[in-house]
N, C-alpha and C positions, 0 to 999 in steps of 0.2 A: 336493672343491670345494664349497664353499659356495654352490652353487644350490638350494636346498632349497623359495623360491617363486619362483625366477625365472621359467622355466618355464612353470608352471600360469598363476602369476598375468598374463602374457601372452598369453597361451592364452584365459584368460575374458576377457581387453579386449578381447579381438579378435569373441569373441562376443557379447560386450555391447555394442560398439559394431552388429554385424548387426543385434541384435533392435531399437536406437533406431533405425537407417534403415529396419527392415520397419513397425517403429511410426511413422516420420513418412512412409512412404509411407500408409497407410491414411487416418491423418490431415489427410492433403494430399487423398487421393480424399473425405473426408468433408468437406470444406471446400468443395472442388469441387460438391460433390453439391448442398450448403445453398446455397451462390449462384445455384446455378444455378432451384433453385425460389421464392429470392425473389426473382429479376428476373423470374422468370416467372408467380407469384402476389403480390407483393408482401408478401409477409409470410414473417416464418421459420418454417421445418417441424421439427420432432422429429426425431433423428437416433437411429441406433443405437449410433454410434461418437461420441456425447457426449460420453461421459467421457475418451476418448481424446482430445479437441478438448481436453477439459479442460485435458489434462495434457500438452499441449503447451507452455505455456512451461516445463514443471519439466529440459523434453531439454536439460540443459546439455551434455552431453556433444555432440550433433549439433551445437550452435552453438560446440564448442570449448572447455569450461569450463577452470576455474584449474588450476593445475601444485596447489596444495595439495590441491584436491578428490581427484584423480586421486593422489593419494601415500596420502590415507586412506584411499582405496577399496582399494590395494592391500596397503594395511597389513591392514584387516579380512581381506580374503580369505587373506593368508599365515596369518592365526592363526585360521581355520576351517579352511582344509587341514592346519594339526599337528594339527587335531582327528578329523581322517580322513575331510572331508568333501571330494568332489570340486570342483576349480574353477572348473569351470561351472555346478552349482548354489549353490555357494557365493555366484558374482557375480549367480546371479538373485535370489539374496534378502536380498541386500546391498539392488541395487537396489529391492525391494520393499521391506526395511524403511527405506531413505533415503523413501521414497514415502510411506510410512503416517506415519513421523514427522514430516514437513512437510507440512503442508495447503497444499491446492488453493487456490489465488488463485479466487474464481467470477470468469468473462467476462462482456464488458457484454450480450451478448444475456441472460445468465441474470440479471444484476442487473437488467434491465428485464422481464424475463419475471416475478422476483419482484415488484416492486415492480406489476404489474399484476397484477388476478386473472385466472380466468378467463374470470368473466362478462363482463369490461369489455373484452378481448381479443376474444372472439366478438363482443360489439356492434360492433365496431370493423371485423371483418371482414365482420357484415351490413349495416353502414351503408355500406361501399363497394362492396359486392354491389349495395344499391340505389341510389347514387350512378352505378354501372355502367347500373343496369337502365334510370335514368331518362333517359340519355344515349340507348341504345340506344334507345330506343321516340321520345323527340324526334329523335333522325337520321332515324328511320324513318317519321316522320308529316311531317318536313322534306323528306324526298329529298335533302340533302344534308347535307354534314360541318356540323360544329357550330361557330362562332367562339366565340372566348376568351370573351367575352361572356355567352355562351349558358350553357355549360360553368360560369361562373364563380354565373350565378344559379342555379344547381343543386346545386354546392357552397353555397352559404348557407343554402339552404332546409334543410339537413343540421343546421344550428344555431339558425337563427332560421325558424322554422315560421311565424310570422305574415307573412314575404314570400312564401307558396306562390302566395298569388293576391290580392295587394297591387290589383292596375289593377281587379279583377273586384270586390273589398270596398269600392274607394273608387266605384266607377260604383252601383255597390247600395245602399251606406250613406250617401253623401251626393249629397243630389238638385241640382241645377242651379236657383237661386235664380230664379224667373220674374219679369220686372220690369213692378212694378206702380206706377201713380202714386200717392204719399204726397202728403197735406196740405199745402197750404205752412206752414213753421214761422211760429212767430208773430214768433220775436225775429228775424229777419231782414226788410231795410227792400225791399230788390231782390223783385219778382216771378221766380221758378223759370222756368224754360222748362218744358216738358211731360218732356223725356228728363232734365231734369236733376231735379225730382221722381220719376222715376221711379230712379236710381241713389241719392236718399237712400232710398228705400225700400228696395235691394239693400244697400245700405252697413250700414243696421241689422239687415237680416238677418244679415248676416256677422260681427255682431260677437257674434251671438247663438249662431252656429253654434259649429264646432269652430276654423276659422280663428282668429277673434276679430278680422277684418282683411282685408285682401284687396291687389288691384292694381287700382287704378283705372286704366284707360289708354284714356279716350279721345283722339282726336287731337287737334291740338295747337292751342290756339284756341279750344277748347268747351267753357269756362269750371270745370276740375277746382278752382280756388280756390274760387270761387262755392260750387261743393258740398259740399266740404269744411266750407268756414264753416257752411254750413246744418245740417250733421251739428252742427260745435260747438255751436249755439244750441239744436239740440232736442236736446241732453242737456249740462246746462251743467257737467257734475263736472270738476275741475280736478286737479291742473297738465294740460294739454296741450302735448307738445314737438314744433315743427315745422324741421324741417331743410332748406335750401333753398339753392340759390346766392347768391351776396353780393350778386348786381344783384337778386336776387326780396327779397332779406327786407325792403326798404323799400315796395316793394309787396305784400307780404301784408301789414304794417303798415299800410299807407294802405286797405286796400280793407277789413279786419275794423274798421277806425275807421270805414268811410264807409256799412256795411252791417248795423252791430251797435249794439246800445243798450249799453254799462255793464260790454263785457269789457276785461278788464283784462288791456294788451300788455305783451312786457318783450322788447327788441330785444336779446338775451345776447350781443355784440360789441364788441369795440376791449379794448383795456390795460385799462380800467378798469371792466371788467364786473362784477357781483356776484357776489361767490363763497362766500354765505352760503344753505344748502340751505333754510332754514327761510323765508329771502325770497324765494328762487325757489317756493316750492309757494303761495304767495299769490295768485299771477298765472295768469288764465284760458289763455292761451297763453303759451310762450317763444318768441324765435324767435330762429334761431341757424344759422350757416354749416356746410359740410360741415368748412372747413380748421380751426374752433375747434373741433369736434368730436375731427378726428382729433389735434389737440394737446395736447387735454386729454386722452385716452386714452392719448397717447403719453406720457404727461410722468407721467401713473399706470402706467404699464407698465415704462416702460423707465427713466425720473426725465432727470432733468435736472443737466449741469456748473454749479455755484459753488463758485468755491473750491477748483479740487481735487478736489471731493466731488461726488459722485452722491445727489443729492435726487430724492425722489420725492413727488408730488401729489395727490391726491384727486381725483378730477374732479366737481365736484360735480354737471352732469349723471347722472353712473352711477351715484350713490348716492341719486337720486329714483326712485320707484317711480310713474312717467308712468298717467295714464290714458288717451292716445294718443301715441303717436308715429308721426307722418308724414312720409316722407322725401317732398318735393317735387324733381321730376327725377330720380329712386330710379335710375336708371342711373348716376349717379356712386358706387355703388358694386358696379357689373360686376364688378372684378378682387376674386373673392374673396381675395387675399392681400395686399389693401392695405390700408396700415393705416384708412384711411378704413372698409373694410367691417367689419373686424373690430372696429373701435370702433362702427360701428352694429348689429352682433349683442349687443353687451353690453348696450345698454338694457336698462332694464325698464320694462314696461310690461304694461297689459291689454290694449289694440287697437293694432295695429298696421297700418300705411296704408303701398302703395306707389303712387306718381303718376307716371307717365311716357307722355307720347305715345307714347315712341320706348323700349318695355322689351326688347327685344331693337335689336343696331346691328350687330353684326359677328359674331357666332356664338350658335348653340345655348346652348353654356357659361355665355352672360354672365346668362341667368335664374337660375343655381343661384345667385348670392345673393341676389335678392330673394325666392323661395322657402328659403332659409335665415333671413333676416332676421324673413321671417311664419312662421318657426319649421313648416313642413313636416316629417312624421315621418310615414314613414321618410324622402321623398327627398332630405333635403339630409343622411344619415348616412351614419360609415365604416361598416361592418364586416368584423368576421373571417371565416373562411372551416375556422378550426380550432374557437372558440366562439363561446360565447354576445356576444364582445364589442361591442360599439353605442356609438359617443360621437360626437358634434357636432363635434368635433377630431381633428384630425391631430398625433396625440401621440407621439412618437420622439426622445426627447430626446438616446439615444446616436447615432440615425440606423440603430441595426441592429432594436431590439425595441422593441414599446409599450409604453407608462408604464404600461397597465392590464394586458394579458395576457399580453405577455414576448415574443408573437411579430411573427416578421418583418413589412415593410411591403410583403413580396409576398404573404402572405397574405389583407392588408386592402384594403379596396375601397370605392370612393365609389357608393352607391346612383345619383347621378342621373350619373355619369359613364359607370356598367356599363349602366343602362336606358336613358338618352335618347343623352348627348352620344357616347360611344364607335360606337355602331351610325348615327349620321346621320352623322358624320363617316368613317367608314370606308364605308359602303353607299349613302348620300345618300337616293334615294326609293325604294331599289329592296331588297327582300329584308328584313333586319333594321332598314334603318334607315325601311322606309317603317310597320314595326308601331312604333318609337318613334315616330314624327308623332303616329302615334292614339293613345299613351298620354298624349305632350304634350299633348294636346288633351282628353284624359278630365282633364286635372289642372288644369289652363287654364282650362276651362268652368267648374268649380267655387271659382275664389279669383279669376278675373278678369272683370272688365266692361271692353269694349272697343266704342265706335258712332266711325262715321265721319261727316264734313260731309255727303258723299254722303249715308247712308243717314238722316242727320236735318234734310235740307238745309229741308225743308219747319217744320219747328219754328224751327231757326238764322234761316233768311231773310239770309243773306250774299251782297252781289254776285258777279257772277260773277267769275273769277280765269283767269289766261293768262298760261301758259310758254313764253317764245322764246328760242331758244337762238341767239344772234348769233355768226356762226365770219368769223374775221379771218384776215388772212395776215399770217408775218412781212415787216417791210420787208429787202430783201436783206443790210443790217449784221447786222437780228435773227438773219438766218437763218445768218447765214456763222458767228456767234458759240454758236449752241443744237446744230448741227450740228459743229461742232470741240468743244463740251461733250460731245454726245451719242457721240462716237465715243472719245475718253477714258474717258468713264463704263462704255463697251463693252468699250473693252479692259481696263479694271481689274475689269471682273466675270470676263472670260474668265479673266485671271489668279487670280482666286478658284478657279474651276470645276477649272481647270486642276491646281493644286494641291490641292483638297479643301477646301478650307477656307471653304466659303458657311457654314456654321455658324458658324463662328470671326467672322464679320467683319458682323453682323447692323447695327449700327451704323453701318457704313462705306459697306453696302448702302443704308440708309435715306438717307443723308448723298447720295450720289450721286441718289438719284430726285429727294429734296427739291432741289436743286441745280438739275435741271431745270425743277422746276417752277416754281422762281423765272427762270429763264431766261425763261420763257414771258411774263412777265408783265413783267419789266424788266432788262437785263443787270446795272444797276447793284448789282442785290440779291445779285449772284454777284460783281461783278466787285470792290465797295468794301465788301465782309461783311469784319468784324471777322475772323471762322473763319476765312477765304480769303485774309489778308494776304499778301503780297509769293506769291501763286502766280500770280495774274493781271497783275497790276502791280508795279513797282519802285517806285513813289515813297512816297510817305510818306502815312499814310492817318490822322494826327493830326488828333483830332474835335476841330473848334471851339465855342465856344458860341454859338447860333441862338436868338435872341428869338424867343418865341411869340406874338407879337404880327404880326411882321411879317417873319418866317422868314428873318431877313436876322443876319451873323455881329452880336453882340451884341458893340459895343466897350467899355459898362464894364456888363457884368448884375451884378443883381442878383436875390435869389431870395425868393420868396412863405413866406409858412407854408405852402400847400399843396404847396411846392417844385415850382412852374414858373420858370422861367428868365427873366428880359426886360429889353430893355434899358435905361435908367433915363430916356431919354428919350422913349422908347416909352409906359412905364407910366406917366409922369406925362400925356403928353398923353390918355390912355383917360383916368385917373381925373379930369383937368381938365373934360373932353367927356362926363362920364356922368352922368343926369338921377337916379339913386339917391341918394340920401341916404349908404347904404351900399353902395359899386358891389360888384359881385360879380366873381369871379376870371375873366378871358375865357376860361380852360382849360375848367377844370372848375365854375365858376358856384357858388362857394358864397362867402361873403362875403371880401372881398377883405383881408387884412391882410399891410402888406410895409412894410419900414422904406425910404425914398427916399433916406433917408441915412446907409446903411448902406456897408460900404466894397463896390468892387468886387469880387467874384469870381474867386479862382481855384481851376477845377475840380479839378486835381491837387491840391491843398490842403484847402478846404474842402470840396467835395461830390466827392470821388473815384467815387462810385458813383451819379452822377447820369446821366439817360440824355438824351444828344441826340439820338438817333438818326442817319439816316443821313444827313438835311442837312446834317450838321456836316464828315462827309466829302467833301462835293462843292464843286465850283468852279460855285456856282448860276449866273454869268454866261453858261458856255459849255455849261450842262446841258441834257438832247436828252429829249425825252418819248419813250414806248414808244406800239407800235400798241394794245394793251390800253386806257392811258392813256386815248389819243386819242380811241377808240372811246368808253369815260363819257363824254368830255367834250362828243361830237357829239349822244351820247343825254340828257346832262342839259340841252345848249342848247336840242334840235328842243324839249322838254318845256317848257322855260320858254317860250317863244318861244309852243305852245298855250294854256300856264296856269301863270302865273307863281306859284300860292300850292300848285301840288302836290309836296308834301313826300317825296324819297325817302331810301333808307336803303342803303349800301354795304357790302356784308360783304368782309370779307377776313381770311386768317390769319395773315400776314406783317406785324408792325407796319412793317416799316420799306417796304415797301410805302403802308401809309396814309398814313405821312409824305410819299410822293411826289406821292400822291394830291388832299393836302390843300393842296401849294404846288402842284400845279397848278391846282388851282380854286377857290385862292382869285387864282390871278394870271388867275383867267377871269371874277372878281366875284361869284362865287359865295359865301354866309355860310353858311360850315358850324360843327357843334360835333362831338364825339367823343367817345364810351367808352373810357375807357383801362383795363388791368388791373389797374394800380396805384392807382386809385381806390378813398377809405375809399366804403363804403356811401351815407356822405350827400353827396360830391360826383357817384355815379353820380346818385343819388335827382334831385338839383339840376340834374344833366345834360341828364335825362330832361327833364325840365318843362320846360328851356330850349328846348327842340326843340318839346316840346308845345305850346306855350304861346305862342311867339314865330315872329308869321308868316312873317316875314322870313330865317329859318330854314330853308333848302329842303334842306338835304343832310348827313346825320347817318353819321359813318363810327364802325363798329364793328366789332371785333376779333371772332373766334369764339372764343375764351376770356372774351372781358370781356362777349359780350352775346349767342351762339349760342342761348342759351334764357332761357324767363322774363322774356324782354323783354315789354309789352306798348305797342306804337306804335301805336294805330289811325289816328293821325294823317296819318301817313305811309299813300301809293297803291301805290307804285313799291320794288321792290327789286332792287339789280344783284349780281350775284354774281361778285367778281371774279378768282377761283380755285376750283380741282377738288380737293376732297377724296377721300382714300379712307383718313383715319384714321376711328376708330369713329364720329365726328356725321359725316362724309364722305356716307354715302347718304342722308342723311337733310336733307344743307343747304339741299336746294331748296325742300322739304317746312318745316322749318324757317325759314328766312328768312320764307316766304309770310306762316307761322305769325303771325309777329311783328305782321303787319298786317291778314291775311285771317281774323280774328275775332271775336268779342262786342264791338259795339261801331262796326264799322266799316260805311261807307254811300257808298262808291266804289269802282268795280272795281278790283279789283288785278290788276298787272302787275308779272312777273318777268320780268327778263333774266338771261342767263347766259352771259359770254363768254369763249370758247372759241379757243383760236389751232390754227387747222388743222394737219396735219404735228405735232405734237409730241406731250408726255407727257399731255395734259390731254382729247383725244379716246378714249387708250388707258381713261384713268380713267373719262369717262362709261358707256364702254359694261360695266364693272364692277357701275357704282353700280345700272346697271340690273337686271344679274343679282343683286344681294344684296336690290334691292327685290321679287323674285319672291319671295327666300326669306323675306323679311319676312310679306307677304303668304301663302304656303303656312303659316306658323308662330300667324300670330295671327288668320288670317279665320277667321270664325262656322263655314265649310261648308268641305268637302273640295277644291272647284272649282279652288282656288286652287295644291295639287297638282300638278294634271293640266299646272301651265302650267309646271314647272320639271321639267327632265330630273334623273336621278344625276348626272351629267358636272357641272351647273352647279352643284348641291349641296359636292358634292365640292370643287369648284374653290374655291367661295366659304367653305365649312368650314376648307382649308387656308390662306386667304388672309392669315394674317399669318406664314404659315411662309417660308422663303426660295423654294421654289419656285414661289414666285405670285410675288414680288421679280422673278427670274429669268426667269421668263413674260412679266412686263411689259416687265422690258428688252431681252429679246433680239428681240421683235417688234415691238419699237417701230421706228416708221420715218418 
């Protein structure tokens, strides 16, 4: 029989297959062993059974290897047994020499083991020795666990050593600028007040310091143009760029012309601005809007559609090297990821200026970009947590690793997000978020100045000023009408809640409060809204055209160059009846140019995107006024009826609200004029002055976009407020409106009203605006006091307040 290695060589598979399972049992216990002490030290240990680990992918045999392998193996060992060699050690040194003559694959622990030396592996394990230690000694001087927070500046300190004691180097190394009265300048024509020489003395300091700039913020009214200008004149180096809202820059225009000998302005606005770098550095000041700003950064960033084609722009802005730039109102750029902010971090410049009454409005967060903007370092920087990395941006361009160091975006960390905004937001006064207060407040004192009316009232010398807050009921229609709104709006949040989906629908949320809030003020704002067609009403909500003249349907209009609307016999009897030579436009007052004999108007044709607002949807014969309404109209009579020449001022946010406004009082005889936001610069400028300037003029409506700030009216005694905010100028409207008129300048008491419809969404909102004014006040007042008067709870509440569950809060206890 021809078995000569059948036999044996059977015989050794059987025990070569034993010694691969006694060898991957070891192996399996040594794999066991190493995980188990790097979950438990974090790091891998030295094994004895290494090499076995090794040479565990070589066990083809345990995982089943090929029918050809398994015919060679048998082939060698039949022709080592004709040599007289047994078949068990035959098969074991088979297997050893298949082992010696294939080399070992190294594993990734020993490729990374090489690739590290030793020294660098022990640092590694004393650097989270003391990482460990440092936690351990802060739990234990805390008494309690550590937040993410905590934990996470502990880890930085590991790579960036100069954050070890960041708050304690900046309270030591830079001193708190004492303010002292300066000289009045010469090239200025206006006399300084006492506080307001005393901020250009802080102002030069700081450009002298490390800042190079600061936050100007006094309140609102106490003349920050004035001081500014005076900084320009005592040191006249040029270009200076001032950035400002589009109703301000004709008034910083008018007051550096009316205050200054021989600087030279250049209003950088409209289509046909200059776009030659070498003409702009000629000019003492630029002045220029936030929206050309961010367009011209945008149009160099991202370019601009012709043709097909993606062009891109120079801004010529960003390519002057400014000797100041000062953003006037510097809270319009709050959201640092708008393009607005981002194109004011590009400037360049030497000094750097922020102005705002109101530098804080709805959260903590919104200071990081004007301490980004004055170029603060460290606190407006990322960093890593693995090294050395530091940048100004948020660089992730795949979204997984940084442009600079490879690693993840859980690794990096926003310095003033980890110190201030995370711990006040999550803790409020209490615990970690009451030590960031006093860090904001060590960083505060050193780049900002801040005095109030109050405490300079004696320098100011301003009449005195009174808030009443007038609360109305609805009439039982309003009520049947806000009430079937409100319990809608009720159930379509419950359906939110219900489902999960408050996140999902942040928009939808918003849409239903806003809803109310116009409710409060007039049904027709809900009921004849473009957004709301055929859900309230069946009929047909086709917008007529309404002459601006005499708010009545225009049967053949015609339209202005400044494209107002009117109707053709309307406009000729004005311009027949006006004592100008060249009348000016009734809208908006700047010289009037309109062809008489041009053809009629048709909106779907010619001006498709002309706005009538919401007269054009009503049947004015059978239209009904709102209690709100009523209410102005009994307080602008009682007023006239005492003093016919006291001029007030009406804010609202709702334009088409002001349209309701303004036919009903002009159908009361009342001559009003209005801020609109579609206004170029020079028809606000023209606005203004017609109000100022013309007695006859008693009642001026203006939008909170087109004139919330930067207004200056002193003219005007009286301001009515005729809606509840509680977007970001929301706490600040009251404060704000006053502003407008309780100023430099002004020499009659002023009087604010503010009306309020009881039962609805507009009482829920005051008592909001109240609690955010605490936290204004703990955040920006000189002394601690301020503190003591806002709980955690209110902090809290007011930190989360644009998340949904303050949306939710408001609406479910609204009643």
């Amino acid at each position: 029989m021809d078995t000569t290695g059948a036999g044996p060589s059977s015989g050794g598979s059987a025990n070569a297959n034993g010694n691969v399972r006694a060898d991957a049992s070891r192996i399996a216990a040594a794999i066991e062993r190493r995980l188990y002490e790097r979950v438990r030290t974090g790091v891998d240990v030295d094994d004895d059974d290494d090499d076995a680990v090794a040479g565990f992918d070589n066990l083809s045999p345990l995982s089943g290897g090929s029918e050809e392998e398994e015919d060679e193996e048998e082939e060698e060992t039949v022709a080592e047994k004709s040599k007289g060699k047994k078949g068990k050690g035959n098969k074991k040194s088979t297997l050893k020499s298949k082992s010696k003559s294939k080399p070992k694959p190294k594993p990734k622990t020993k490729q990374r083991k090489a690739e590290l030396s030793d020294s660098s592996e022990d640092e590694f394990r004393r650097a989270r020795r003391e990482v460990k230690r440092k936690e351990r000694e802060l739990r234990y001087k805390l008494g309690r666990k550590l937040t993410h927070a905590e934990r996470t500046t502990i880890a930085l300190h590991r790579h960036h050593p100069e954050l070890t004691d960041v708050w304690g180097d900046l309270k030591a190394n830079i001193q708190i600028i004492k303010t002292v009265e300066s000289q009045q300048p010469a090239g200025i024509k206006l006399t300084l007040l006492p506080f307001q020489r005393e901020s250009l003395h802080w102002m030069r300091k700081q450009e002298e310091g490390p800042w190079k700039g600061g936050m100007l913020a006094d309140e609102m009214g106490m003349g920050k143009t004035i001081q500014v200008i005076a900084l320009l004149v005592s040191d006249r180096k040029k270009p200076n760029l001032i950035i400002a809202p589009t109703v301000a820059i004709m008034q910083w225009r008018n007051e550096i012309e009316a205050h200054t000998d021989g600087m030279k302005v250049l209003v950088w606005h409209g289509q046909s601005r200059e776009s030659d770098v070498k003409e702009l550095r000629k000019h003492d000041v630029v002045l220029t809007t936030y929206a050309i700003l961010e367009s011209c950064f945008r149009k160099q960033e991202s370019g601009f559609k012709r043709k097909e084609k993606i062009i891109k722009e120079k801004s010529p802005i960003h390519q002057i090297l400014w000797n100041r730039v000062v953003l006037d109102e510097a809270h319009n750029i709050k959201d640092r990821a708008s393009n607005t902010a981002k194109a004011s971090f590009e400037l360049q410049a030497v000094s750097r200026w922020c102005l705002s009454g109101t530098p804080l409005q709805n959260r903590v967060g919104e200071l990081y970009s004007l301490i980004r903007f004055l170029g603060g370092d460290p606190f407006s920087y990322y960093y890593c947590k693995q090294c050395s990395c530091k940048s100004l941006y948020w660089k992730f361009t795949d979204k997984r690793s940084c442009d600079d160091c490879g690693h993840s975006p859980m690794q990096h960390t926003c310095f003033w997000n980890n110190e201030i905004l995370t711990p006040i937001q999550r803790d409020g006064m209490d615990g970690p978020g009451k030590i960031a207060f006093k860090k904001l407040k060590i960083l505060l004192d050193r780049m900002m100045l801040r005095r109030t009316k109050l405490q300079r009232a004696d320098d100011l010398g301003l009449p005195p000023r009174t808030v009443i807050v007038r609360n109305d009921y609805f009439s039982p229609e309003e009520k049947e009408l806000y009430l079937s709104l409100f319990s809608d709006a009720k159930r379509q949040f419950g359906t939110y809640l219900d489902q999960g989906t408050i996140l999902n629908n942040y928009s939808n949320i918003f849409s239903l409060l806003t809803r109310m809030r116009q409710m409060a003020c007039h049904p027709d704002l809900v009921i004849r809204s473009k957004t709301n067609a055929n859900k309230f009403i069946t009929e047909n909500l086709s917008e007529a055209t309404v002459c601006r003249i005499c708010n009545d349907i225009a049967e053949d209009a015609i339209q202005s160059k400044c494209r107002h609307i009117f109707d053709r016999e309307c406009i000729k009897q004005y311009l027949n009846t006006a004592i100008e030579q060249t009348p000016s436009c009734p809208v908006c007052f700047v010289p009037l140019t309109i062809d008489l004999e041009a053809p009629a108007l048709d909106l779907e044709v010619n001006t498709p995107n002309a706005r009538q607002g919401i007269l054009g949807r009503l049947n004015l014969d059978s239209w009904r006024s709102s209690t709100k309404i009523e209410a102005l109209v009994e307080e602008l009579s009682n007023l006239r009826n005492q003093d016919a020449t006291t001029k007030s001022i009406v804010f609202s946010q709702f334009v088409n609200f002001l349209d309701l406004i303004a036919y009903r009082l002009q159908k009361a005889g009342f001559t009003i004029c209005r801020l609109e936001g579609t206004m170029s610069p020079q028809a606000r400028d023209a606005t203004i002055k017609h109000f100022m300037n013309n007695v006859e003029v008693t009642v001026f409506l203006v939008s909170l976009k087109a004139g919330g700030v930067a207004l200056n009216l002193t003219e005007a005694s009286r301001v009515y407020l005729m809606d509840s905010w509680w977007n970001p100028a929301g706490m600040f409207l009251l404060s704000e409106a006053m502003d407008r008129i309780h100023r430099l300048g002004q020499h009659r008491p002023v009087k604010a009203i503010k009306l309020v419809v009881e039962d609805s969404i507009e009482s829920r909102i005051v008592q909001l605006q109240e609690k955010k004014s605490a936290m204004v006040d703990a955040t920006l007042s000189p002394d601690d006091s301020a503190m003591g008067r806002l709980t955690p709870e209110d902090v809290s509440q007011i930190c989360l307040f644009s998340s949904f569950h303050q949306y939710s809060s408001n609406l479910m206890f609204l009643s």
